[in-house]
N, C-alpha and C positions, 0 to 999 in steps of 0.2 A: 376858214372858220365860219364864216360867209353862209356859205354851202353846206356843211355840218348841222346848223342852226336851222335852216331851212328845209332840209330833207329828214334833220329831227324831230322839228314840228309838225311838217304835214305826216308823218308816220305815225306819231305819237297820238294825234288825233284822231286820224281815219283807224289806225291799225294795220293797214299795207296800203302798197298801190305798187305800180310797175313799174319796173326801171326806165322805161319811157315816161311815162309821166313824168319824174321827177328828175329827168334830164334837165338842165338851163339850156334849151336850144338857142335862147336870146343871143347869145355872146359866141356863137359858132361852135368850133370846133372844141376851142381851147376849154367852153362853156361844159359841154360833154365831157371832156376829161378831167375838170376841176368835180364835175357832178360825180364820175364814177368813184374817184379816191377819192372823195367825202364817205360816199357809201361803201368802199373798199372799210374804209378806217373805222364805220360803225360798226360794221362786220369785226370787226378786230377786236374793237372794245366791246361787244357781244350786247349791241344793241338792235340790230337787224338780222334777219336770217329769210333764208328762201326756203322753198321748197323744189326738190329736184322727183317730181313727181310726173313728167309728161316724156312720152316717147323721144329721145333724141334726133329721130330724126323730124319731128318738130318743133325743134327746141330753136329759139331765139332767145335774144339776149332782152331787146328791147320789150318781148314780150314776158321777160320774167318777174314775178311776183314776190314782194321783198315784204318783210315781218315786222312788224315794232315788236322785242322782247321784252322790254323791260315795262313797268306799271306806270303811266302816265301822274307825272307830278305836278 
């Protein structure tokens, strides 16, 4: 919930940033995959979205580009 709150906020504000950015590398490994199913589950509840716009054979993850959808409240 933590992590929800947090990658809500800065998306909400900025209006995207990169899946890297908004990693918690603080906390290791576990920190990363707490970060990705946070941003898995805004996805779900269709409040983030990417764009799937670049060559795959340049495609990264940590270099992808994630959406605030909804209207900053």
């Amino acid at each position: 919930a933590e992590r929800l709150t947090s990658i809500s906020r800065i998306l909400s504000e900025k209006g995207h940033g990169t899946f890297g950015e908004l990693l918690d590398k603080s906390q290791g490994k576990i920190g990363v995959v707490v970060s990705f199913v946070a941003i898995l589950e805004l996805m779900k509840r269709g409040f983030v979205g990417f764009s799937d716009e670049r060559p795959h054979e340049q495609y990264s993850l940590v270099d992808e580009t994630l959406y605030w959808l909804k209207p900053h409240v």
